[in-house]
C-alpha positions in Angstrom: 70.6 123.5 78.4 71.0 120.1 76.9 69.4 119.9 73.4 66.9 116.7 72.1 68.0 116.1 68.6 65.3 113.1 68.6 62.4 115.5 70.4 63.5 118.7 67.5 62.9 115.9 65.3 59.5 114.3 66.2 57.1 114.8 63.9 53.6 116.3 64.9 50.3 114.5 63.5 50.0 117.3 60.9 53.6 116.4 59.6 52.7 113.0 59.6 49.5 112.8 57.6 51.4 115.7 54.8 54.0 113.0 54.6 52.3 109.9 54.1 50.1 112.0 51.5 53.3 112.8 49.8 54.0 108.9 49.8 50.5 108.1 48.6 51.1 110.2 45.7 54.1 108.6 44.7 52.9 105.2 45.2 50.0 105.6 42.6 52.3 107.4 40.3 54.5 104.4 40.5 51.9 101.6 40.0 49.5 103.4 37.6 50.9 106.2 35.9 54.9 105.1 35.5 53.6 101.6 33.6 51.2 103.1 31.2 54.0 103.8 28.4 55.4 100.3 29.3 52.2 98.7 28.4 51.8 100.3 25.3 55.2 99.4 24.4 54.7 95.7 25.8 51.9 95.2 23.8 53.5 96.4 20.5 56.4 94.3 21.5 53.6 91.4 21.7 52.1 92.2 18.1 55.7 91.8 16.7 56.0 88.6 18.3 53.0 87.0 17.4 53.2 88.5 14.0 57.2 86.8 13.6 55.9 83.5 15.0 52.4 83.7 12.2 55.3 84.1 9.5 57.1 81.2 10.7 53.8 79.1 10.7 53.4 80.2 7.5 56.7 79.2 5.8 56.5 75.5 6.9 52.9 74.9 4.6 54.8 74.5 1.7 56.6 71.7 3.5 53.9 70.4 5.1 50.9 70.4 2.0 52.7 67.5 0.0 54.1 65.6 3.2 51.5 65.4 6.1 47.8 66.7 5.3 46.5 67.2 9.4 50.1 69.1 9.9 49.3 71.4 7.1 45.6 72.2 8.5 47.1 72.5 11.6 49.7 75.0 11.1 47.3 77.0 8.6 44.7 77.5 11.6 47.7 78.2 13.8 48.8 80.7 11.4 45.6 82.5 10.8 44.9 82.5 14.6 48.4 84.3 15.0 47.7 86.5 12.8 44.3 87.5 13.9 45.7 88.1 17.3 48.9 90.4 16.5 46.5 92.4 14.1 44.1 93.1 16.9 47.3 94.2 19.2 48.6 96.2 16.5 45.3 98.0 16.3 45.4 99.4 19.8 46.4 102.4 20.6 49.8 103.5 21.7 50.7 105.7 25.1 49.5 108.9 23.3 46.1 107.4 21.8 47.5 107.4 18.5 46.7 103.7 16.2 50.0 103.2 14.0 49.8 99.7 12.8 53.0 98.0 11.9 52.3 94.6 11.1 49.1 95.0 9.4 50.6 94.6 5.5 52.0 91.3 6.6 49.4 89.8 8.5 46.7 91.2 6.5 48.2 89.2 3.7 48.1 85.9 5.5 44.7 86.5 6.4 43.7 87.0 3.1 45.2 83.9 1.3 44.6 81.1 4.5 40.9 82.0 5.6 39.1 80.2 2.5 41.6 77.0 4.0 39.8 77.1 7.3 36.8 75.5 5.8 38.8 73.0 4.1 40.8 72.6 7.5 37.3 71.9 9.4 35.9 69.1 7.1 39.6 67.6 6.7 39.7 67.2 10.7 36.0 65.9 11.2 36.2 63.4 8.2 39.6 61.7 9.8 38.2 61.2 13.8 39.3 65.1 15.0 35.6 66.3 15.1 36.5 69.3 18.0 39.7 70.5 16.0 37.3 71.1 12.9 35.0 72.8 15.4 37.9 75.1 15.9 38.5 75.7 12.6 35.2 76.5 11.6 34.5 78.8 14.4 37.7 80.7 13.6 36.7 81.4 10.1 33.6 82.6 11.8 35.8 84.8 13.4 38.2 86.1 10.5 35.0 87.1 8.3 34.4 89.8 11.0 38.1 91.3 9.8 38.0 94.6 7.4 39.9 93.3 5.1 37.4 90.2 3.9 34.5 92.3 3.3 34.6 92.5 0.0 35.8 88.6 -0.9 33.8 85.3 -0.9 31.5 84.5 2.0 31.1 81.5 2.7 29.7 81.3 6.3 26.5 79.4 5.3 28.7 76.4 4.5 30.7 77.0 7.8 27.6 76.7 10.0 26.5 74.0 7.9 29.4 71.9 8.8 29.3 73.1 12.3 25.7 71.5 12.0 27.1 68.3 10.8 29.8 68.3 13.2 27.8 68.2 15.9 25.1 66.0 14.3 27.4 63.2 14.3 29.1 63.8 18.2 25.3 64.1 19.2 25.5 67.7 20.5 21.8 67.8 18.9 21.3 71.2 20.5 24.1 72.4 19.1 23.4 71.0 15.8 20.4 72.3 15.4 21.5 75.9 16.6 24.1 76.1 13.2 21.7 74.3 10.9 19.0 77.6 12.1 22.0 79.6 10.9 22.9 77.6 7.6 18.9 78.3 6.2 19.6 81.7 5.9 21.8 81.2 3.0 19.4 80.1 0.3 21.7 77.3 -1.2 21.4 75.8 1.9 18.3 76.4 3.1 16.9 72.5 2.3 20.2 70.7 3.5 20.2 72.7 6.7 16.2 71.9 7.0 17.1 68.3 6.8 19.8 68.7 9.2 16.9 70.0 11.7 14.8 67.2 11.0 17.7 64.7 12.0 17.8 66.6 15.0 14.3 66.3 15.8 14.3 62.1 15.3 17.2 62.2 17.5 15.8 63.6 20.1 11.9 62.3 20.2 10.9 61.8 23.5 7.0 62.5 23.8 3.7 61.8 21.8 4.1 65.2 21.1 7.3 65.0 19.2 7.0 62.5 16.9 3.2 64.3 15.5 5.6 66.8 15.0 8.5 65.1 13.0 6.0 63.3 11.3 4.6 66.7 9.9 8.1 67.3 8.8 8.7 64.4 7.1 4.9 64.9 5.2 6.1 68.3 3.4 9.6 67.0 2.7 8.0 63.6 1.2 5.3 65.7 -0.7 7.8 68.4 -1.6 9.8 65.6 -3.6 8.5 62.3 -3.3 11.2 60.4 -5.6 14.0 61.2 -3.1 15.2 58.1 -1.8 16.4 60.1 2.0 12.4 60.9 2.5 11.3 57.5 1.6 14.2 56.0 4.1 13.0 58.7 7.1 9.5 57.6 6.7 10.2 53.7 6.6 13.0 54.5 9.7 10.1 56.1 11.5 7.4 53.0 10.9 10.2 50.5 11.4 8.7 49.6 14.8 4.6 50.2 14.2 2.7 51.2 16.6 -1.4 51.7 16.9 -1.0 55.7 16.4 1.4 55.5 14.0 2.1 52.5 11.3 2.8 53.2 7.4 -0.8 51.4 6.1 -2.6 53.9 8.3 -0.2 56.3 6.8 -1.1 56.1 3.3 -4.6 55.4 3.5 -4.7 58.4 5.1 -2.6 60.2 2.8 -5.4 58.8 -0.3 -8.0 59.9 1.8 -7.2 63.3 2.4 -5.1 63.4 -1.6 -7.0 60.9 -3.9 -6.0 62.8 -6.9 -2.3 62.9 -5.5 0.6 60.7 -6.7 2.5 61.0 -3.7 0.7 58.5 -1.5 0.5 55.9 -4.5 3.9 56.4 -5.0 4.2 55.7 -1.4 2.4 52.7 -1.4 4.2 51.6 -4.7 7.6 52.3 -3.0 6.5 50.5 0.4 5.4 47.4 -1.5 8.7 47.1 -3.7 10.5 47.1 -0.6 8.6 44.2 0.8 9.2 42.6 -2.5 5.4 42.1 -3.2 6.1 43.7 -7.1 2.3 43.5 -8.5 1.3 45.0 -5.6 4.1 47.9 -6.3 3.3 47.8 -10.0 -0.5 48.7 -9.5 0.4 51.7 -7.2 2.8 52.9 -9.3 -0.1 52.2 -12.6 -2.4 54.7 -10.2 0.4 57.4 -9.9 1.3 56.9 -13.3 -2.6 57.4 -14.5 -2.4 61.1 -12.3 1.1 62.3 -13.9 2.6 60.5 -17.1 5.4 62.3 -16.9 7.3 61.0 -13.4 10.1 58.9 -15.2 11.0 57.3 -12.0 7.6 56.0 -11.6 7.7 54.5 -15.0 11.3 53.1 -14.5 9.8 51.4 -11.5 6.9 49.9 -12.8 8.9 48.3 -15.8 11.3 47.4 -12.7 8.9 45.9 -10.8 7.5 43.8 -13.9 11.0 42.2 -14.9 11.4 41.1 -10.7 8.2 39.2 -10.9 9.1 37.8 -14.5 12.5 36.5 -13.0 10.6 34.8 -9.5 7.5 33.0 -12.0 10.8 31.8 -13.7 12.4 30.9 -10.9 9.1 29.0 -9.7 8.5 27.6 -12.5 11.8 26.0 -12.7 11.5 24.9 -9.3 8.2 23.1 -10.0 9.8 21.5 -13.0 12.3 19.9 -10.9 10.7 19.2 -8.0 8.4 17.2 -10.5 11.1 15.1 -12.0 12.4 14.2 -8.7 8.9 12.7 -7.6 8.2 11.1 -10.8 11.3 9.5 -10.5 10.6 8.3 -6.9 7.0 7.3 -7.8 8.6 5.1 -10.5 10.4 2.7 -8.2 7.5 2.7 -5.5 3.8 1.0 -6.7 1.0 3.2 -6.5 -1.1 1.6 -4.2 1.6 1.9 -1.4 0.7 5.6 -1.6 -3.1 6.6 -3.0 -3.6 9.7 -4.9 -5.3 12.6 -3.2 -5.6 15.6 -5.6 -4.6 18.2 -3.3 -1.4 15.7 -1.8 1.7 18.0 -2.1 3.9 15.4 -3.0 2.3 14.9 -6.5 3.8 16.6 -9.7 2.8 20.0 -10.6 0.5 20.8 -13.5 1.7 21.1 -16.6 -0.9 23.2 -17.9 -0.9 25.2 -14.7 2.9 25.9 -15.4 2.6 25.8 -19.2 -0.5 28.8 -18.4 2.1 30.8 -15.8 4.6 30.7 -18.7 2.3 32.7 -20.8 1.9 34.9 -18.6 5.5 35.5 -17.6 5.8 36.0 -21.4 3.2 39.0 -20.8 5.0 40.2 -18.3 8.1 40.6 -20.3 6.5 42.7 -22.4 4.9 44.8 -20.6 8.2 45.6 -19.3 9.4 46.4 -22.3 6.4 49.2 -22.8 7.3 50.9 -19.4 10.8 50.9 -19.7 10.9 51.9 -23.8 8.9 55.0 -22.6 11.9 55.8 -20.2 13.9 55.3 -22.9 12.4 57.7 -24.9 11.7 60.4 -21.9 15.4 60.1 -20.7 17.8 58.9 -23.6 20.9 59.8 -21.9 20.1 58.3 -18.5 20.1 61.6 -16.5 17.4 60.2 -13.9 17.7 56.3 -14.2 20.0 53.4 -15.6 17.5 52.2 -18.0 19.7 50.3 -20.4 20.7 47.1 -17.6 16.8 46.2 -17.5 15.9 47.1 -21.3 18.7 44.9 -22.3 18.0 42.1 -20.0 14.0 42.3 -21.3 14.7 42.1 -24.8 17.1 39.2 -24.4 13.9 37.3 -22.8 11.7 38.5 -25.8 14.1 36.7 -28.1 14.8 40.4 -29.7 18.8 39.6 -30.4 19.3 42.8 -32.5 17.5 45.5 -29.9 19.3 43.3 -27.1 23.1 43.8 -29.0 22.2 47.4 -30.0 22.2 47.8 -25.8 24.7 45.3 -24.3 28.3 48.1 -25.1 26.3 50.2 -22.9 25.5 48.3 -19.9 27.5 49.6 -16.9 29.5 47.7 -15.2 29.7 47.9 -11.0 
């Protein structure tokens, strides 16, 4: 009988299915169960790496800080990010679940010392045209505050948002502004910048009736809040810069004395909208209303003497014009004859009057001194010039008043621009 070595060796469906189960078995034990020490070991091998290449980074600041300002920023954000990264590796756990960190004395160190520089890192980049790169920094201190080892120094992520804020602000990612300034006004010391930040944002993006009742609500309790600051004052003139029926600055603060005719805020308005225009006794009476509520405003004062010695200088200035302008036609008049060109009393091209400018110099003389009241009460409310530069305008006064000594006694400390 002739034996079939290949038919003794066919394999029935039975065998066939054991074996390829058998082949299964060692397929999954050599894609899934073979590499799991390897990525252990791969990712320890990564945390050394990452950890080597953070104290690299980390050597070259001292070269860098003296040399090249955005390469030192640069590497210390490179250098925490490094860090950050091999710590986290070096946190897992190996093939047998255990957590045996090896790098975490060295990269907890650098951690430590470079995470205050990532603010510093953020405002250096956005102040010098890399607005994205102190982004990045910013939102990787973010990050590192989250790491064990700064929970117990410095926190500083109120200014961090706040910068984001600004950051943003000034690329005109308004939503995103306004989402970090939300953030900075938890931290108390920044509650009003951040608040003002938000206001920024909603000017910038007005669109609707609707919005600007809004902003102009805003801009009522920050102006009322503190009605001196000279950011309110330039938010409510930005706002009425082109006047509209609804909403121009005379409706504004009539309003405001309507509603508030007790308040000084609305006179001070009106006083601060008037000196703008350069209309000074119409500034100087609002400011005499505000002053009559609350004595004690030295700004207020500071402008009213302010206000006294402008006008002063223009009936001067006037004056001195009419004088001249007088000469010149009394010199013309001489070589014509009078008939050639009658009289007429209101004819512009006759001289001024004397008396009339002899009557305005009296009262510029009033004026002077008037100034001098307002401005001696600063003086004596705010001797060492904490709120205003008193001494230019005091000086200036008594030098008109003919008062040499008080006028000498000042001049040594006029400062100079």
């Amino acid at each position: 009988m002739h034996f079939n070595y290949h038919n003794h060796c066919a394999l029935t469906p039975f065998h066939k299915a054991k074996e390829w189960g058998r082949f299964g078995f060692f397929l999954f034990w050599l894609l899934f169960v073979l590499p799991l020490p390897s990525l252990a070991q791969e990712t320890a091998r990564e945390a050394a790496t990452l950890s080597r290449r953070a104290a690299t980074t980390f050597h070259l600041l001292q070269h860098y800080q003296k040399t090249d300002s955005i390469a030192f920023y640069q590497h210390v954000v490179e250098t925490m990010r490094l860090s950050l990264r091999s710590d986290s590796l070096d946190r897992l756990p190996d093939k047998k679940g255990r957590i045996k960190p090896r790098w975490q004395e060295e990269n907890t160190k650098r951690i430590v010392v470079l995470h205050p520089l990532l603010i510093n890192a953020g405002v250096y980049f956005s102040r010098h045209q890399y607005p994205m790169m102190g982004v990045d920094a910013l939102k990787l201190y973010l990050t590192a505050r989250q790491h064990p080892s700064l929970m117990n120094t410095t926190d500083e992520q109120g200014v961090a948002y706040y910068y984001l804020s600004t950051i943003y602000f000034q690329s005109h990612g308004y939503r995103q502004a306004d989402h970090y300034a939300n953030m900075a006004m938890e931290y108390a010391e920044l509650a009003l910048p951040a608040a003002e930040m938000k206001a920024r944002c909603m000017h910038a993006t007005m669109t609707t009736e609707a919005d600007s009742i809004r902003y102009l609500a805003v801009l009522h309790e920050f102006y009322t809040s503190d009605p001196s600051n000279p950011t309110y004052f330039a938010w409510i003139m930005q706002f009425y810069e082109h006047p509209t029926p609804e909403h121009n600055i005379d409706q504004f603060i009539d309003s405001e004395l309507e509603q508030n005719p007790h308040s000084v805020t609305p006179w001070i308005l009106k006083g601060e909208v008037a000196m703008h225009n350069r209309h000074w006794m119409e500034a100087v009476e609002a400011y005499r209303e505000a002053d009559a509520i609350d004595d004690t405003s030295i700004p207020v004062i500071y402008n009213i003497g302010l206000c006294l010695t402008y006008e002063a200088h223009a009936r001067e200035d006037r004056n001195a014009l009419a004088r001249y302008l007088s000469k010149r036609r009394s010199s013309a008049d001489n070589q014509e004859s009078p008939s050639d060109h009658p009289s007429h009393p209101n004819d512009p091209k006759q001289p001024f009057n004397n008396q009339q400018v002899e009557d305005d110099g009296l009262t510029i003389h009033f004026l002077w001194q008037e100034a001098s009241r307002y401005l001696e009460r600063v003086r004596e409310m705010d001797p060492r010039r904490n709120k205003v530069d008193w001494v230019t305008p005091l000086c200036t006064v008594y030098e008109k008043l003919g008062k040499k000594m008080e006028a000498d006694e000042l001049r040594p400390l006029v400062r100079t621009r």
